[in-house]
N, C-alpha and C positions, 0 to 999 in steps of 0.2 A: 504494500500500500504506500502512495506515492505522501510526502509528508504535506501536502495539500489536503488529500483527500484523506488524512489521521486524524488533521485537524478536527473537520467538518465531521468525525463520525462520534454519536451524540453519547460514547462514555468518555472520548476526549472531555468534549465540555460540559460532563457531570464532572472529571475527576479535573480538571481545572477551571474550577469557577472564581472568577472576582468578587463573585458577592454570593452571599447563601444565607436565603430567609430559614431561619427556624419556627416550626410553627407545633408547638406545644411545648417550650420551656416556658417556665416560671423563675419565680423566688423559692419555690420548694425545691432544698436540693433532695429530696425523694423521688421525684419524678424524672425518668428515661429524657425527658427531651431537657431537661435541665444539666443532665448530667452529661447529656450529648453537645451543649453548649459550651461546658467547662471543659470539654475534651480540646472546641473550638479555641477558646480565648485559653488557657492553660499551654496550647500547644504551639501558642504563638501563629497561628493561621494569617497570613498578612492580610487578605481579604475583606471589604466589607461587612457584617453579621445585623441581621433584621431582624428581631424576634417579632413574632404576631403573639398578642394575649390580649385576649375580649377586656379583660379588666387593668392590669395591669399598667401602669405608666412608663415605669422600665423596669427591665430586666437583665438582673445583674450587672447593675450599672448602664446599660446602652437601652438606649430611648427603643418601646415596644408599639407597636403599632395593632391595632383592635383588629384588622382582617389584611388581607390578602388585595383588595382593590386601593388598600389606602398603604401601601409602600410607594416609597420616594422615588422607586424604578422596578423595573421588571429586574427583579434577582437572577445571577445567571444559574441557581440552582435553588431549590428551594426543597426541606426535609420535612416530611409529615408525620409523630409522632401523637398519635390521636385515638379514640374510640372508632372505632368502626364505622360507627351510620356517620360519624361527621365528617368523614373523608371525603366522600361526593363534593360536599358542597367547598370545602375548603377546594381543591383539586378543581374546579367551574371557579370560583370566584381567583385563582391562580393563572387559571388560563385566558380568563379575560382578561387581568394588570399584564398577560403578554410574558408569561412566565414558560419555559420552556421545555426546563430537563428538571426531573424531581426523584424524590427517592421515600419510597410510601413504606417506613419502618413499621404502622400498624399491621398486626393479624386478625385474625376472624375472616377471613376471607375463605375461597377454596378450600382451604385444609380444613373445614369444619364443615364443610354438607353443602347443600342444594342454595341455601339462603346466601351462605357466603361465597356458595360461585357465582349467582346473579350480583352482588354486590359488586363483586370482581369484573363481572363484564363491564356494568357502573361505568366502572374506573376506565378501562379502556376503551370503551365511547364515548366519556368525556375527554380523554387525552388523544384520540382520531381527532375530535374536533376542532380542540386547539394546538394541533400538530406538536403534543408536550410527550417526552420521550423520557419513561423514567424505568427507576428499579422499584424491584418489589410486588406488590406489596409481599408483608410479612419475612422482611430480612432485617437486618444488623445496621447496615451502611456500608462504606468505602471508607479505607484509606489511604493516603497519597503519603508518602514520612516527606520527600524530600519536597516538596509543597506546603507542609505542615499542615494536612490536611486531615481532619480525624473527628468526623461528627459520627462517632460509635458513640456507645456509654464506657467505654476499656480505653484507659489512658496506654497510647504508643509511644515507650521511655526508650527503647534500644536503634541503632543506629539503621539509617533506611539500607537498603540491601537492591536484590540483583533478582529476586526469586518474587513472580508477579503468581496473583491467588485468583480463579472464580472460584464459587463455594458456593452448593444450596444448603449450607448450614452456616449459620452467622456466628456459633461458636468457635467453628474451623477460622475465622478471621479473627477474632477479639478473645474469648476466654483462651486460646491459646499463647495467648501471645509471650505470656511470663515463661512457656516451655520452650518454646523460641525464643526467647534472647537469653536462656541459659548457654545457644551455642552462637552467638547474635545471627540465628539466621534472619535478614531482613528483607522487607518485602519492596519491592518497586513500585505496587500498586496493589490493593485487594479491594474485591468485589464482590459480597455477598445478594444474590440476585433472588433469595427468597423464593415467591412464587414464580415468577419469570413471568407477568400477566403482558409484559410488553419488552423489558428487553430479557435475553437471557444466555445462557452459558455459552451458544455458538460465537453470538454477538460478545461475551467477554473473550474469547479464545481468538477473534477476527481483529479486536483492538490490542489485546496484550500481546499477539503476533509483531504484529508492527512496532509497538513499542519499545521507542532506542533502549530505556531505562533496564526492560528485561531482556533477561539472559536465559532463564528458563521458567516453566509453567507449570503449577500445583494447581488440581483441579479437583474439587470434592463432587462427586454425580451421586445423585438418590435416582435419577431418570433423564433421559435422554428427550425431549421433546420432538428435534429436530434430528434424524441420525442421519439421514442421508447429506443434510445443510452440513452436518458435524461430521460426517466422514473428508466431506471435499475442503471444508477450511482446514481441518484437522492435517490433512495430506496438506495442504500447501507451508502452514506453519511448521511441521515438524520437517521438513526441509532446509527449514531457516534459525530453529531454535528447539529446547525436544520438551515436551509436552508428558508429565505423568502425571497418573490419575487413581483418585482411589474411589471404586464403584460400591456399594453397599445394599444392594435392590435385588441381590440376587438371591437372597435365601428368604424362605416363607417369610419366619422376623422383621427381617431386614424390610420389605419388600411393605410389610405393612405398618411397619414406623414410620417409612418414607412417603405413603399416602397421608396420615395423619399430621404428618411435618410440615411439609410445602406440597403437600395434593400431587407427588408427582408420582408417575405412570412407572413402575419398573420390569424390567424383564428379567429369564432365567441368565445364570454365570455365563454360559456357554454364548450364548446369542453377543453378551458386552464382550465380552474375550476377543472373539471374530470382528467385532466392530473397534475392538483398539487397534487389534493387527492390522486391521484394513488401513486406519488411521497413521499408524505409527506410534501409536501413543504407547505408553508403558504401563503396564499397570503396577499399583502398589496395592498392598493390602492391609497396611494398618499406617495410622494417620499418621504415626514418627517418621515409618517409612518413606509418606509422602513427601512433606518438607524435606527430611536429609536427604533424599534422592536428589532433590529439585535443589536443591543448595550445592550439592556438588556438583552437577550438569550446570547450574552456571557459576561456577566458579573453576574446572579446572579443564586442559585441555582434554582431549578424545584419547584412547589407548589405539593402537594401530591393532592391535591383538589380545589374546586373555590370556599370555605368559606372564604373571606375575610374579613380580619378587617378594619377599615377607625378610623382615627387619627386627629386632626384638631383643631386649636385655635378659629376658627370661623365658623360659624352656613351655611353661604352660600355656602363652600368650601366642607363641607361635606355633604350637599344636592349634590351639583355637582358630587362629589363622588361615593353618593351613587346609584342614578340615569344613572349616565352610568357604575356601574358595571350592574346594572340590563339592558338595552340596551347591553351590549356584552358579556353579558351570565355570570356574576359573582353574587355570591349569597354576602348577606351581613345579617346574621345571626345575633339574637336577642342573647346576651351573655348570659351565664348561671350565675342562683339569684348567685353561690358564686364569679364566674366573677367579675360582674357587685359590688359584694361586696368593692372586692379589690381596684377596678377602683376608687371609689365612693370615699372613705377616701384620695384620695388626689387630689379630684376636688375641684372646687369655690362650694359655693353655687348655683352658676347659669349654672354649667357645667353640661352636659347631658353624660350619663354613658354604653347605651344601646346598642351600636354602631347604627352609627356612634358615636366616643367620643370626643363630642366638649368642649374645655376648656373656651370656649367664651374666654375675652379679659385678659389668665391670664400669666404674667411675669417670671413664674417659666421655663426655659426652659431646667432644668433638668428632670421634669415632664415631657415633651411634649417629649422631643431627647430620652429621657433612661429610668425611671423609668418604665413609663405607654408601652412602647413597649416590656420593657421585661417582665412586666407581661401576657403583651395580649399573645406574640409569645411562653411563654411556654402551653400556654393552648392548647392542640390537637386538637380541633374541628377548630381548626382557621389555614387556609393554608396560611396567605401572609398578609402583610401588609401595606397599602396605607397611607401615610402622608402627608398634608399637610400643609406647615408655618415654610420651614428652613429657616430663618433669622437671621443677622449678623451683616455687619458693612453697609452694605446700609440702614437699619434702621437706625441704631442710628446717620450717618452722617445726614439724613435726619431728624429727631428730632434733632440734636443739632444746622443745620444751624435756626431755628426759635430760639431755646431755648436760641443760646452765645447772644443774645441782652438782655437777662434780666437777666441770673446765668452766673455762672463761669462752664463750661464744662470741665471734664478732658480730656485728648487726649485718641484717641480710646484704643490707644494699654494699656493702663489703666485698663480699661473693657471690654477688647475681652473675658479675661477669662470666663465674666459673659453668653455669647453665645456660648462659644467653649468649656464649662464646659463638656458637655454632646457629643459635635461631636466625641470625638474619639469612642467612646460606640457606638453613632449609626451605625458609617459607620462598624462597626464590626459583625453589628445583624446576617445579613444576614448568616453570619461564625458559626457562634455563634450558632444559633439554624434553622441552614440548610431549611430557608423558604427565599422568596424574599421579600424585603422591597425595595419599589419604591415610591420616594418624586416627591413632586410637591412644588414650589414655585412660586411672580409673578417677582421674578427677574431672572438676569442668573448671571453670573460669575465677571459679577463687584461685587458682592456680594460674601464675603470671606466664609461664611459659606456652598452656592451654590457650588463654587468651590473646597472647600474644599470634601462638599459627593462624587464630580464627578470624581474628582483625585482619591479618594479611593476607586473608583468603583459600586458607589452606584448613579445607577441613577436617576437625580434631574429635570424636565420638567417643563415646562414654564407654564402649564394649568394643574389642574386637570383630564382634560379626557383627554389628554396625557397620562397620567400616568397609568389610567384605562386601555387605550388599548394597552399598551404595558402589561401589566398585563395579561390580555386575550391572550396576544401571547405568551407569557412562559405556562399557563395554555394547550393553543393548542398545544404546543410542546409538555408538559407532557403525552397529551392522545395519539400524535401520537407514541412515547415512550413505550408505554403502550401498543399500539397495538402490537407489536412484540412478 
């Protein structure tokens, strides 16, 4: 999509709007659309903010307006945060001040029977007629980090990212989010679309395609509305960026949560399976897996192959390793006698060289971050690289609370160097010699060395077979790549 026409497509100018009327905050900070405005002014949004309230004068400080016809200009997006029956009319009296693109947070619509899918239609014969192009109803909102854009009610505290969201569940955008920036995966953009009574998941996959900001695409499905619209966008994006998805409609359960959720249609496993392959898309199937998938697809290059190397201070971590690359289809390849030569001359005596290359319990951690990886990663038979044992200063605070009762401890920042000797080298490799290297460690970002790979783009996972299966999802991406 040519960046003319990205503009002009109407979740561009939902998710960059100048101005955005709020219409159900108050002075109660109890109330959703209250809490959706402090997400506004709290997150520094530079934009215009309108609240409408029948009664109020202002709200939370900025001047409130009684309706929708008496704003100072047609808002470039406007959030409906409301009971049910009053959406109509708010949504007509919107579309006559000339308002255009909106996002209907209320429910009771579809997902609740007969009454609320007539209601729903409501909505989208009023919005035909004022040619207003919104989400919703009955989702979460959008939001934008590096626009400072975030009328959810879930404050967005971690740094904006590279990995763009549609979602038919507004949790998968907002209550997650504290679980994601434990590894700061962040988002470029997310789009909870609710019922999808007018725009929906094709239409997010057709804008987040295009979009410079994303790199790769996390997609939550309860149902499919459009499959064949969504097989052909689906093929053209995963061409250009790779697209996974986690489906949940396929089992009885599943199937009838997701009617009562957002009223959506799903079908058996087998029928979404055939429609990802056709797509390209990947599937994931538990929602950790979604994000980490999508956070390492944009963040590191392609593997040319699935000969992977495995890296490791200890003996258990690289069993673990090596074991679920072979469970998700990764090979882990015996090194060749001049390989294993090089390896060899700056292990212990007790470290093993063959890959997996375990250093057992050795302190060099210029050895373990830089040396031993850039020997492995220039050798060609080898496509990627798996590590595990970044550690930092959660170590050493935890050895010196035992050790200051009997020696004298210097303070950390003393001996950071002796751990961060080698960090700037690793988080480079990837650059450096155009293959993926994905850590695993067992801490997260209280630990400086953790958060140090994750900031620089090199993803660091809590477990091992973490780390393995998002490995196998850049590999799947390579071969759908491939296919072309």
């Amino acid at each position: 999509m040519r960046e003319e026409m990205l503009t002009e497509h109407p979740l561009f100018q939902i998710m960059h709007p100048r101005s955005v009327a709020i219409v159900g905050a108050s002075n109660d900070f109890t109330k959703m659309g209250t809490i959706q405005l402090l997400n506004l002014l709290g997150g520094k949004y530079p934009g215009k903010i309108y609240p409408l309230h029948p009664q109020e004068k202002t709200v939370l400080g900025l001047p409130a307006y009684p309706n929708a016809r008496e704003l100072p200009e047609p808002a470039d997006l406007a959030i409906l945060t409301l009971p049910t029956s009053a959406v109509p009319e708010v949504l007509e009296d919107l579309g006559v001040r000339g308002v255009k693109r909106a996002i209907i947070i209320s429910g009771g619509f579809k997902e609740v029977g007969e009454k609320g899918r007539e209601l729903e239609a409501l909505l989208v014969k009023i919005a035909r007629k004022h040619g207003i192009r919104f989400i919703g109803p009955n989702c979460i909102g959008v939001i934008h980090p590096a626009l400072h854009l975030n009328p959810t009610m879930y404050p967005y505290f971690h740094r904006a990212g590279s990995v763009g969201v549609a979602s038919q569940s507004g949790t998968y955008v907002t209550q997650i989010l504290p679980l994601l920036a434990k590894s700061q995966i962040g988002y470029s953009q997310a789009i909870s679309v609710g019922n999808e009574a007018n725009l929906d998941l094709v239409d997010c996959l057709e804008y987040l395609g295009s979009d410079p900001q994303t790199k790769a695409i996390a997609v939550y499905i309860e149902g499919v509305k459009r499959p064949r619209e969504f097989i052909r966008i689906a093929q053209g994006v995963t061409r250009e960026k790779p697209i996974v998805a986690l489906y949940v409609g396929g089992t009885e359960a599943g199937a009838r949560s997701s009617a009562s959720h957002t009223g959506s249609i799903s079908g058996p496993d087998a029928l979404y399976d055939a429609l990802f392959r056709q797509s390209g898309v990947i599937r994931a199937y538990t929602v950790e897996d979604l994000y980490e998938w999508a956070w390492a697809l944009a963040s590191l290059p392609l593997p040319k192959g699935r000969n992977m190397a495995i890296l490791t201070h200890s003996g258990g971590p690289a069993s673990s390793l090596a074991d679920a690359c072979n469970r998700w289809g990764l090979k882990v390849p015996l090194f060749s006698e001049g390989l294993q030569a090089e390896i060899r001359r700056l292990l212990p005596a007790t470290g093993s060289y063959h890959n997996p290359v375990d250093l057992t319990f050795f302190m060099d951690v210029g050895v373990l971050m830089e040396k031993l990886p850039e020997i492995i990663l220039k050798d060609p038979s080898i496509d990627g690289l798996l590590l595990h044992g970044v550690h930092g200063s959660s170590y050493f605070h935890q050895v010196a609370e035992i050790a200051k009762n009997f020696i004298r401890i210097p303070p950390y920042e003393k001996v950071k160097s002796f751990f961060f000797s080698a960090m700037e080298a690793f988080v480079r490799l990837p650059e450096r010699h155009g293959k993926p290297v994905i850590a695993s460690a067992f801490t997260e970002r209280e630990d400086d060395a953790v958060a140090f790979s994750q900031d620089h783009g090199l993803p660091c996972y809590r477990a091992p077979e973490r780390a393995v299966r998002a490995m196998a999802a850049l590999c799947r991406y390579a071969e759908i790549c491939s296919r072309e």
